[in-house]
C-alpha positions in Angstrom: -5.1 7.9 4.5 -3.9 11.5 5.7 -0.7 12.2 4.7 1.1 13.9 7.0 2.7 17.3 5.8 6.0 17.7 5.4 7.2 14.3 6.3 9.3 12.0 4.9 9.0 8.6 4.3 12.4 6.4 3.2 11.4 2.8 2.0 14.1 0.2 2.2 13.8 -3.1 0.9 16.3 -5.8 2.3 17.0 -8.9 1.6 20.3 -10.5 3.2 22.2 -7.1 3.5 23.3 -7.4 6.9 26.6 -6.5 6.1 26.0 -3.2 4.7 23.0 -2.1 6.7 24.6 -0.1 9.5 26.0 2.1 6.9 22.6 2.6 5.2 21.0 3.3 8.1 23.7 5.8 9.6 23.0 7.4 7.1 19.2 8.6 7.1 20.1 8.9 10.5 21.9 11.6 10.0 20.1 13.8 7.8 19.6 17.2 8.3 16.1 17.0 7.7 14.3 15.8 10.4 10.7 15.2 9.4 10.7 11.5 8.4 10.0 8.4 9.2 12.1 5.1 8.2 10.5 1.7 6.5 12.1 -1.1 6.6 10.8 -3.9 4.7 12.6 -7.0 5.3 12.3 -9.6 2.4 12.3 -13.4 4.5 15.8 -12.5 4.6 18.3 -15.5 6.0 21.2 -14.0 7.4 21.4 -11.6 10.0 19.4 -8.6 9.1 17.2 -8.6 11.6 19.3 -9.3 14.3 21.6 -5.9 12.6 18.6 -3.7 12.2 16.6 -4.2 15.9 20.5 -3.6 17.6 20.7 -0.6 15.3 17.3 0.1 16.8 18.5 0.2 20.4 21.7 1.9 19.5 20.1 5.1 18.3 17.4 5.1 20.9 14.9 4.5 18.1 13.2 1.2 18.8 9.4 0.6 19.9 9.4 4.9 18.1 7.3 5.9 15.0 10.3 6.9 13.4 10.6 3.2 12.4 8.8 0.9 11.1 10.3 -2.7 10.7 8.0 -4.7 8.8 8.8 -8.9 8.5 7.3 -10.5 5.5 7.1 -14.3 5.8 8.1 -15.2 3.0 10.6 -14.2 0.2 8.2 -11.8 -2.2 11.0 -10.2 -4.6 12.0 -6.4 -4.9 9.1 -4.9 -6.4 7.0 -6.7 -3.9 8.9 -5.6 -0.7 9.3 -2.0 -2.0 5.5 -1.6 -2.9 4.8 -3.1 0.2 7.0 -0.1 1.8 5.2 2.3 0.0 1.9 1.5 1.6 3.3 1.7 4.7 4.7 5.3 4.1 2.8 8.2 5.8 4.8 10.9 4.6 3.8 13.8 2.2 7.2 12.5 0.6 8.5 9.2 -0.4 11.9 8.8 -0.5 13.9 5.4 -1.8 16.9 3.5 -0.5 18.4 1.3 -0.9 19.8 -1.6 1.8 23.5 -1.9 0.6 23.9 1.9 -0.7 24.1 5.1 1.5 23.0 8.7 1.4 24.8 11.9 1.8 23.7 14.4 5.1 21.5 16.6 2.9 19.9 14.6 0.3 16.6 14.5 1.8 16.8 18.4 2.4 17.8 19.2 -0.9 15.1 17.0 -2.6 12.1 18.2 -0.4 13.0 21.7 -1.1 13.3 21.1 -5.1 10.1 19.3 -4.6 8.2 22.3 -2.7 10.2 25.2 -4.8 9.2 23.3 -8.3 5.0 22.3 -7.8 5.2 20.7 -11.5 7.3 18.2 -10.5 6.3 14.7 -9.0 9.5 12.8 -8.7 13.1 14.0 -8.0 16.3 11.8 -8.5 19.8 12.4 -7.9 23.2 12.2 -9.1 25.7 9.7 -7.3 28.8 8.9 -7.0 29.9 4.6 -7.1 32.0 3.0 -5.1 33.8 -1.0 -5.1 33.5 -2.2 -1.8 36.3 -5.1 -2.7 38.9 -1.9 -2.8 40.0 0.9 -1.0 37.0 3.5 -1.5 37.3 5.5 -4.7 34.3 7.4 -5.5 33.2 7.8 -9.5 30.5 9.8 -11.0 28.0 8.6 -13.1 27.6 9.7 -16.6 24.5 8.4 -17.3 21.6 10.2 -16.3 19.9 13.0 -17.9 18.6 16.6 -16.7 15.5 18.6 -17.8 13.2 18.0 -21.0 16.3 15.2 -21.8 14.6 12.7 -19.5 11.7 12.2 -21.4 12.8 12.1 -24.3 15.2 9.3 -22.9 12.2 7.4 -21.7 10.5 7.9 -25.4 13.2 6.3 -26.7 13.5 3.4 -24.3 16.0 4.3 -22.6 16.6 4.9 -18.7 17.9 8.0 -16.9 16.6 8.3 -13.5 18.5 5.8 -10.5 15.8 4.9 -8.6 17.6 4.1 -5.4 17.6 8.4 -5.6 14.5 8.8 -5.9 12.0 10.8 -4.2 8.7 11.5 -5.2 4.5 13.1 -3.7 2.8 10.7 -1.6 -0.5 11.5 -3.7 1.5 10.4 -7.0 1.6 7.2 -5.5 -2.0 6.9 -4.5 -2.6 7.5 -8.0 -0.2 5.0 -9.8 0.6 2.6 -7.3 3.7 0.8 -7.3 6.3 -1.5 -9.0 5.4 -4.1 -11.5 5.9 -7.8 -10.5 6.0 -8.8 -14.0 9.3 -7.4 -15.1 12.1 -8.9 -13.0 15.2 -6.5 -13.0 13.5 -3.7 -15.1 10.7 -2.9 -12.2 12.4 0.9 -11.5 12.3 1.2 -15.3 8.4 1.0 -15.3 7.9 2.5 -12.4 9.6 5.9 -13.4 7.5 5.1 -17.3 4.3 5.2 -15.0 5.2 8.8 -14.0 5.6 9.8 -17.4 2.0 8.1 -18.6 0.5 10.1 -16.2 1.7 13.5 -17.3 4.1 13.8 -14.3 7.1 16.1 -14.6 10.2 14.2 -13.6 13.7 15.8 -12.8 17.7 14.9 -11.4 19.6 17.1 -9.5 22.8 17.1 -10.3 24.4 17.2 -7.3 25.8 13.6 -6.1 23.8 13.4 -3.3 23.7 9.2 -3.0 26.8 6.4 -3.2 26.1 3.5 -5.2 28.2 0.0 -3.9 29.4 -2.1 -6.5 29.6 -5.5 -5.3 29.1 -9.0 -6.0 25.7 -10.1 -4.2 24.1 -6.9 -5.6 21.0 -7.4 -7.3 21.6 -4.7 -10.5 24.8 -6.6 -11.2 23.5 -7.2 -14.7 22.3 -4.5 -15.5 25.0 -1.9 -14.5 27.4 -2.7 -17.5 24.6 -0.7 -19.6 24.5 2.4 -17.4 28.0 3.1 -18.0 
């Protein structure tokens, strides 16, 4: 496939977040970077998703456009599957994750294209992000766990894990070389994924800047895993 320059693909994966989609969607909807294209992979979801997302659709004049693609899996296949599957759908020079219950600030894609074309060593660019608890009145909190520069690898050397992947965007032609997430490892698939980066030689960075708000809530699937990024 021909990837097409300069665009941006965002890959979410949903599954029953029909509560928090218009949010999302708003969201990468209103960035100032234009060039991109949305994927939304929807998981055999059994709420109303799909009702939410093809409304959302109409809204924003969007629907029937190649600026989304809503793709309906039959049955239930997990996260890695639904994001992979995204991923293969993307067309984009860039790759950009979301996910379905969290939201992005106006210039995240802007600001992570250009680190991406200013820095050609690089192959995937998180960010920081701010979380919020949805069950309260909106108080936004920096994370204090990620890591900057030569620090990430060393991180990963170690086992450990500094890069949120629901930041992360990354080359097309990375992907067409590693593929995607793992199915094996339920709840560590963003873990391996970023590892696969580093096995292949591939510079990996954060900006600092919180460019992306995590929701802490009690459906979400990282639930037990977020006590350790603290």
């Amino acid at each position: 496939m021909q990837r097409e320059f300069g665009k941006v693909s965002i890959v979410i994966a949903n599954y029953n977040r029909a509560a928090y989609l218009i949010e999302c969607l708003d969201s990468l909807m209103s960035q100032t970077y234009l060039n991109k294209e949305i994927i939304i992979v929807d998981d055999a979801s059994t709420d109303r998703s799909l009702d939410v997302i093809e409304a959302w659709c109409e809204a924003n004049g969007v629907a029937g456009t190649e600026s989304i693609v809503l793709v309906r899996l039959p049955r239930n296949i997990g996260f890695s599957g639904a994001v992979t599957t995204g991923f293969f759908h993307a067309r984009g020079q860039y790759i950009a994750v979301q996910d379905a219950d969290d939201f992005s600030h106006p210039q995240r894609l802007e600001k992570q294209v250009a680190y991406l074309q200013s820095h050609a060593e690089a192959a995937l660019v998180g960010t920081s992000y701010a979380s919020f608890d949805e069950a309260e009145k909106r108080q936004y909190v920096q994370e204090k766990w990620l890591r900057f520069g030569d620090d990430i690898l060393n991180v990963y050397r170690s086992g450990g894990h500094c890069v949120c992947h629901g930041t992360i965007m990354f080359r097309g032609d990375a992907f067409d070389q590693i593929g995607g997430l793992s199915r094996r490892i339920v709840g560590a698939e963003d873990y391996e994924f970023i590892v696969k980066f580093l096995n292949n030689k591939a510079r990996i960075e954060n900006i600092p800047e919180i460019l992306y708000y995590y929701r802490l809530h009690a459906s979400q699937r990282s639930l037990a895993f977020y006590a350790k990024k603290e």
